[in-house]
N, C-alpha and C positions, 0 to 999 in steps of 0.2 A: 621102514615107516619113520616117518619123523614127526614134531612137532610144531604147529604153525603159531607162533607167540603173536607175531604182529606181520602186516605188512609195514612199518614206519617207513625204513630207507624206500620204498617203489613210493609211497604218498606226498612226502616229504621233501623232495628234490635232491634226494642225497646223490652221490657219483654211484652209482650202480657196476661201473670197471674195478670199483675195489675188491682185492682179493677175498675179502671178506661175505661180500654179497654175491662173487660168481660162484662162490662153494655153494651159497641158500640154492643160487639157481640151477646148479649142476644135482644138489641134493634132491630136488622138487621132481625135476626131470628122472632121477634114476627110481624115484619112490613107488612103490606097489599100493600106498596107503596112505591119508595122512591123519593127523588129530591136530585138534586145533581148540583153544581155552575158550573160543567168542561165536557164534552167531554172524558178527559184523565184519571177523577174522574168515569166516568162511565165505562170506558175502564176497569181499575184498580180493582174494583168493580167485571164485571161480571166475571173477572181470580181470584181474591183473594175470592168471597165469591159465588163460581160457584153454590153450592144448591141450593143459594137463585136467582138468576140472573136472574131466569125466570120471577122474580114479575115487573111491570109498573116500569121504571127509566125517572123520566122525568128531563128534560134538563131545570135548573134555575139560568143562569149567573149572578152574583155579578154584580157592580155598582156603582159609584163614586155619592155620595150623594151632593147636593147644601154648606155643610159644609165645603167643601173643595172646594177651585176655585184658580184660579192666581189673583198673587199680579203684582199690579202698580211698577211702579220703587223707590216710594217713600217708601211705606211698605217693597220693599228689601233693600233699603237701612236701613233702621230702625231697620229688622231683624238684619242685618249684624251688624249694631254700638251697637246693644244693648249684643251682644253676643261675638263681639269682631273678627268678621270674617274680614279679612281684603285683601284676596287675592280670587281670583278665587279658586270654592270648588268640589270637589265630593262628591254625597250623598249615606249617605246608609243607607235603614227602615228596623229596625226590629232587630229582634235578628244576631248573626253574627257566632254563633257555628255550630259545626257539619255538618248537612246537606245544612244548610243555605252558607257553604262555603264562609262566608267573606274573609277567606285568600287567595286566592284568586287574590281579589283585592289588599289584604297589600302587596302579595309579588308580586304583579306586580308593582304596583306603588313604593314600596321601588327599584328597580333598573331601573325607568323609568327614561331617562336623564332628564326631563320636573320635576322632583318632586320637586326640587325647587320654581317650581312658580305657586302653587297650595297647597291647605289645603282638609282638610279631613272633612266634618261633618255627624255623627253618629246621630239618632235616636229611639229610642228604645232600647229594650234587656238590659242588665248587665249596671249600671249607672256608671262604670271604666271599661276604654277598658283595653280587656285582656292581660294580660302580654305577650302572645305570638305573639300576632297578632302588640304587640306598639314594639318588638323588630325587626320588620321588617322595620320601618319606622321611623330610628331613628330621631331625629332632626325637625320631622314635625309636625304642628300642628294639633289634632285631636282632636275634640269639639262633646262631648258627651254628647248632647244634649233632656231634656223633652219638647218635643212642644204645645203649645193647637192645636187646627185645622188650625187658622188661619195662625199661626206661620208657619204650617208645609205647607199651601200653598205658602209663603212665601219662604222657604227654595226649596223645588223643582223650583217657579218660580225662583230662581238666582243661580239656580246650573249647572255646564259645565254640570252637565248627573247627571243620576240616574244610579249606581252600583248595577243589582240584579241579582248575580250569582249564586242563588239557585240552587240544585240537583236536588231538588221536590218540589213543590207546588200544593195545590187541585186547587189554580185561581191564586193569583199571584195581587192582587188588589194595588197592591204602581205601576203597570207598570202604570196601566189607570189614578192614581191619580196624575202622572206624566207626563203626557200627556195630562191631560186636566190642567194641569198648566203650559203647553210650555217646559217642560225639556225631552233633550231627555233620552232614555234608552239603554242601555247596558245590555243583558241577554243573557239566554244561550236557547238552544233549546232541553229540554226536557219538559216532564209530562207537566200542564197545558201552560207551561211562552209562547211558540211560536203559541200556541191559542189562548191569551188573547191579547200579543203584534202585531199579526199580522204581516203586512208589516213594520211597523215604528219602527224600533226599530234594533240595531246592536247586531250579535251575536257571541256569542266567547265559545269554549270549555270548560267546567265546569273545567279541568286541565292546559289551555293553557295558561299559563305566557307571554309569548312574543305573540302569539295572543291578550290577552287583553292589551299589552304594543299598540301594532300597534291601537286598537280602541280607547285607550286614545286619541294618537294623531288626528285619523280621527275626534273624535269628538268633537277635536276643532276648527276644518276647519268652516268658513262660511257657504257657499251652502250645507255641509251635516247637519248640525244645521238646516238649514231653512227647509231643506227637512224632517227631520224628526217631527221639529216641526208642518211641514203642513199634512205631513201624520199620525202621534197622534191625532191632532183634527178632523182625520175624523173618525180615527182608537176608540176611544172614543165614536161616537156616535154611534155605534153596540150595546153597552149597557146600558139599562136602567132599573131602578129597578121598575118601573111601569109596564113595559113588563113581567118581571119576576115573579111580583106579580099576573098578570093576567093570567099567565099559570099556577100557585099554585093553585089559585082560582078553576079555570075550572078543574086541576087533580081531588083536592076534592071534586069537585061536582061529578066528574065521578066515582070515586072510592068511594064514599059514595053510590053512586045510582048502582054501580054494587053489593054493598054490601047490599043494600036493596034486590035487585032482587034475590038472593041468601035465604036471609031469608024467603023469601015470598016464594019459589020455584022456582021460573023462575032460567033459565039457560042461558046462553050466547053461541048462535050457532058457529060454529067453521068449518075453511072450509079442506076440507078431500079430496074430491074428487080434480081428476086430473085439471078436465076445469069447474068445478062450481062456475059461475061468483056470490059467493056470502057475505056477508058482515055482522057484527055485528054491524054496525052504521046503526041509525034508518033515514029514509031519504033518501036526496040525499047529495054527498059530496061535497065542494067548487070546488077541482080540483083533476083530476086524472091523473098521473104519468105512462107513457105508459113508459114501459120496454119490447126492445126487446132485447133475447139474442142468441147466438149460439154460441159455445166454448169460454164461456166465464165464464167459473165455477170458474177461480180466481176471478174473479170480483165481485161476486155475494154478495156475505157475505157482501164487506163495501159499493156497491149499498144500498141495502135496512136498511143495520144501519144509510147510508148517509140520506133517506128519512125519516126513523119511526125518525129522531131524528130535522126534521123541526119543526118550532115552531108551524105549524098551523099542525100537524100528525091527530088531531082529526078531521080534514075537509079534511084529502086525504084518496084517494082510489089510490093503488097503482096494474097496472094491468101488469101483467108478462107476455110476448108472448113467448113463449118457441117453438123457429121455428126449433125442429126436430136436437137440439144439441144432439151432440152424450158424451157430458158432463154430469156432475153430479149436471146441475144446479136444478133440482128439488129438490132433496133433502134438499138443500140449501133451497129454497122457503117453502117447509113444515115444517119446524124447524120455521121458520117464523111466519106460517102460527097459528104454534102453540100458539105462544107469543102474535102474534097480528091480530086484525079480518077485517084488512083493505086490505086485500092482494087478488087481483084473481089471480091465476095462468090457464092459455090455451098454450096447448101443441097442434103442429101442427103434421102429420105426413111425409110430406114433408118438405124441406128447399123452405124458400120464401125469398122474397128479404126484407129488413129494411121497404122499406115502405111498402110493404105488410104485414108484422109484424102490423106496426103503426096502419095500416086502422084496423085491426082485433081487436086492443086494444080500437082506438077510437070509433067503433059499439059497444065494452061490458060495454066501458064506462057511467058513472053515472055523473064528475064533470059537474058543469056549465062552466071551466076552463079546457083545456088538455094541458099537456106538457111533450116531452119528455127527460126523465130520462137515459141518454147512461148507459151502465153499467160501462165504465172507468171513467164518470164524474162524479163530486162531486160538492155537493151546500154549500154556508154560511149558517149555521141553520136558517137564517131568509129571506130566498131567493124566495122560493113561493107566503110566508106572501106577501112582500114589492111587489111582481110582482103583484099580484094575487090582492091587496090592489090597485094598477096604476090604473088596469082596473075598479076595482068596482067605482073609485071616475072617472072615464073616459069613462060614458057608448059610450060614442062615439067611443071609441077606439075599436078595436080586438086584436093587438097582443100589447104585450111587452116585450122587453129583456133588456140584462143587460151587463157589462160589464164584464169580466173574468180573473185570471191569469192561467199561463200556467206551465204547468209540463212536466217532463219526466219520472217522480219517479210512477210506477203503486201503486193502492191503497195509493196514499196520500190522508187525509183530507184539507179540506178547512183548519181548523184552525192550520193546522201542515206542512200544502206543503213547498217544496224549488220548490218556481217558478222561471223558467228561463224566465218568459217574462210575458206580460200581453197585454189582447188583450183591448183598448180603443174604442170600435165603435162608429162611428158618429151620430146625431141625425138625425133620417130618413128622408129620401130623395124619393122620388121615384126614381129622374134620378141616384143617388147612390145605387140602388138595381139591377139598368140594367147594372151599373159597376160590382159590385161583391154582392155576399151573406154578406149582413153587419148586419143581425141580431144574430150572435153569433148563439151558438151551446144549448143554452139552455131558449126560449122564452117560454112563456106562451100566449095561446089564447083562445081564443072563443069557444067552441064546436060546436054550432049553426051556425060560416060561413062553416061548411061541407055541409048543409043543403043545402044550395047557390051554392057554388065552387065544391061541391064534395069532391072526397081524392086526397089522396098522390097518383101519378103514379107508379102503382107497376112495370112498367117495367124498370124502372128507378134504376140502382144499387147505385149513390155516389154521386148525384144532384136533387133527387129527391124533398127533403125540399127548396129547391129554386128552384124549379119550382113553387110549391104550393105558395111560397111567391110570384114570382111574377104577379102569377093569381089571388090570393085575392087583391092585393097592386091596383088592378083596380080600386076598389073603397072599398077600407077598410084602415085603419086608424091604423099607426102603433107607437108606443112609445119606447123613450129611456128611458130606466132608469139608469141616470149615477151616478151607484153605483156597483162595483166590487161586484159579488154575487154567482162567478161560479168558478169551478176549472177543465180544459180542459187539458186530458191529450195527449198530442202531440206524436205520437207514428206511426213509419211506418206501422204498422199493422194494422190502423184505415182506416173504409169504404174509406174516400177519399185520403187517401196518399198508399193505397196500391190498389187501383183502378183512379189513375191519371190521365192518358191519356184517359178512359173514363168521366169520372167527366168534363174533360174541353170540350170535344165531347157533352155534355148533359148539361151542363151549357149553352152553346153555342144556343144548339138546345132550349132551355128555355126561350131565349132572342128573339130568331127568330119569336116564337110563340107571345109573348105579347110585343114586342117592339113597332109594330104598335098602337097599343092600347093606351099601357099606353104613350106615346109620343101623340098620338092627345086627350087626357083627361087631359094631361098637357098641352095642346095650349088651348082647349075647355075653362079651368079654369081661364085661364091667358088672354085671351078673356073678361070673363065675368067681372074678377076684372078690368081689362081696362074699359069694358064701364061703371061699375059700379063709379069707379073713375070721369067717363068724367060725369055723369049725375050728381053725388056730387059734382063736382063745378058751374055745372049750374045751381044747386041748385033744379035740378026737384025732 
């Protein structure tokens, strides 16, 4: 198994005969597995080395090590007089040639009216800046600087921004190292950089001069400083290299032990048939991923690369309901189905409503956990995990959700969307569940309260999921998790904005049904903590 860092040289135009890159390709070629730090690396990958694609790629994001951290004010000033920096700096890591596009930056900042009252500090790459790139900026100071670690958390902590306007990158690792030392970033939005930097982070056109003149200034302003500084450090804690290690771990276990079974004889079942709820994981699964679909065949392909690519894929069962589309979503699914043995696909012959979908998916279901997977929505690769992780440390609880941003762009990825908004939900309420549906579009729960509550109401077209929540919420126990973990594409075509005036008709009738209820089970409780209260200070 090997590592997939980047494709550079195959994008790039490098000479591909060199000794160096017929070894990547002789390597790619002999691999039973691969791992790979990006998302866009994987992407990159199943187009540039399409023979090989169909082998296990598992997902192993980089990771800013304890070596590097933010500096006090006293270490930057120290950095600063020891080097000689003496004004407010812009930083930039790394090499500055070619695909790296430092220029970039020279030629924006050479005709910025602000260059004046700003320096330049350089890290890495070529130990004299290039003659091309120093004649853009003439008169400025630009400090071309070797760092140790500490240095270099030092120079990010006192830097107006971090400049990283690469073409391409397999991850993109100075965004996070700069971000968990408070500096903010400026990049561009291809291949891995607008996965890695997420939200936090300003972006500008790999060509665009007077765009990156306009982000110099913005990110000198106060409140956009702050804001980015506060959203990096949260943006930072997505990745750790203990995470990443432990999904390497468990690949090679698996792929050692498929490779035993293979020697020994055994075979690994495979599922073929139309509606054979069946599985190549031994067991049951943590949680299963109910997908229903009808015309919905664009969606299909980055639904289920959105799922097989969570970090916990080895503990989901993903189950397909294919309600009688007149699309080409099966096909889609058996290409899947091929690659990977976590998949059921059931094909109805009639069309049914979403939650009649649901209920068919949750009866074939195996998780201990269900949650439904829209085929327009997209998860953070660690969005199950961290859900799925709530409840098990919360056996009291049944459901959790998460917070989301919003799109409009169909088939974006979480780590690549231009959202126009973000949905923040509150920490649950019951009396805030008889206002509105506040648990987001993509909760994880219980298998077991069906057991109790029953299902979804199938007669129900576009409020049906909030019905169900407000029937369990009688006495089940719901969780926020406030942490952005979902990508909701906002779209007039979707069940509830293209079924409106039904949805508020049946939201309505939702409330009628359990408002009584849950309104005297919130007196019953507020009751009991009163007299509880009254007998605690009488000391009985």
């Amino acid at each position: 198994m090997i590592v997939l860092h980047d494709m550079i040289p195959e994008l790039t135009g490098q000479d591909l005969n060199l000794p160096e890159w017929q070894v990547k390709t002789e390597t790619i070629k002999k691999s039973c597995g691969y791992f790979s730090l990006s998302s866009s690396t994987i992407r990159d990958f199943r187009q540039l080395y399409a023979a090989f694609s169909g082998g296990e790629v598992f997902l192993t994001p980089g990771a800013v090590g304890e070596e590097i951290h933010p500096a006090g004010s006293e270490e930057v000033a120290s950095f600063r007089a020891r080097y000689g920096v003496s004004k407010p700096y812009f930083l930039l890591v790394g090499h500055r040639a070619l695909y790296k596009n430092a220029e970039l930056f020279f030629r924006a900042f050479g005709g910025w009216r602000r260059r004046k009252e700003f320096e330049i500090v350089c890290t890495g790459g070529a130990e004299k800046l290039e003659k091309a790139l120093e004649k853009l900026v003439p008169g400025t100071p630009c400090r071309i600087l070797g760092l140790t670690d500490a240095e270099l958390g030092a120079a990010y902590s006192g830097a107006t921004a971090l400049v990283y306007t690469s073409r391409y990158e397999g991850f993109g690792l100075p965004i996070l190292e700069a971000q968990k030392c408070n500096c903010p970033v400026i990049t561009c939005r291809n291949s891995s950089l607008e996965e890695v930097a997420g939200e936090a982070a300003l972006f500008v056109g790999e060509d665009d001069v007077a765009g990156l003149q306009a982000l110099l200034d913005e990110v000198s302003r106060p409140d956009v400083r702050l804001h980015l500084v506060r959203s990096g450090q949260e943006n930072v804690r997505r990745f750790s290299w203990s995470a990443s290690a432990n999904r390497m771990e468990k690949a090679i276990e698996e792929v050692l032990s498929q490779a035993r079974a293979q020697e020994t004889g055994g075979t690994a079942a495979k599922i073929h048939e139309d509606s054979t709820p069946s599985s190549k994981k031994v067991g049951h699964p943590l949680v299963s991923a109910i997908v229903s679909t009808c015309n919905a065949e664009r969606f299909m392909r980055g639904c289920l690369e959105d799922l097989e690519q969570q970090t916990i894929r080895r503990e989901l069962e993903i189950v397909v309901v294919d309600s009688a589309s007149p699309q080409n979503e099966g096909a889609i699914v058996k290409e899947f189905q091929e690659r990977y043995g976590n998949i059921v696909y059931l094909r109805t012959e009639e069309r049914e409503t979403i939650y009649g979908a649901w209920n068919r998916g949750i009866r074939a279901a195996r998780g201990k956990y269900v949650t439904n997977a829209n085929t327009d929505d997209r998860h953070r690769a660690d969005a199950l995990e961290v859900l799925t992780h709530t409840l098990e440390e919360n056996p009291d609880a049944t459901l959790a959700y998460a917070d989301c941003l919003i799109t409009r762009t169909e088939n974006d990825t979480f780590e690549c969307a231009h959202p126009v908004g973000r949905h923040e939900w509150p920490d649950f309420n019951v009396h805030r569940l008889l206002e509105a549906c506040c648990v987001g579009p993509q909760p994880v729960w219980r298998r077991e309260v069906h057991e109790e509550h029953g299902y979804f109401d199938e007669k129900m077209v576009a409020a049906g999921d909030y019905e169900f929540w407000l029937r369990i919420a009688r006495n089940r126990k719901f969780l926020h998790v406030r942490q952005c973990l979902g990508l909701y594409l906002e779209s007039q075509a979707g069940v509830e904005r293209a079924n409106a005036a039904q949805s508020l008709q049946e939201a309505e009738e939702a409330r009628m049904r359990y408002a009584k209820d849950i309104l005297a089970t919130a007196r019953k409780a507020k009751g009991l903590k009163r007299n509880f209260l009254r007998l605690f200070r009488r000391g009985e």
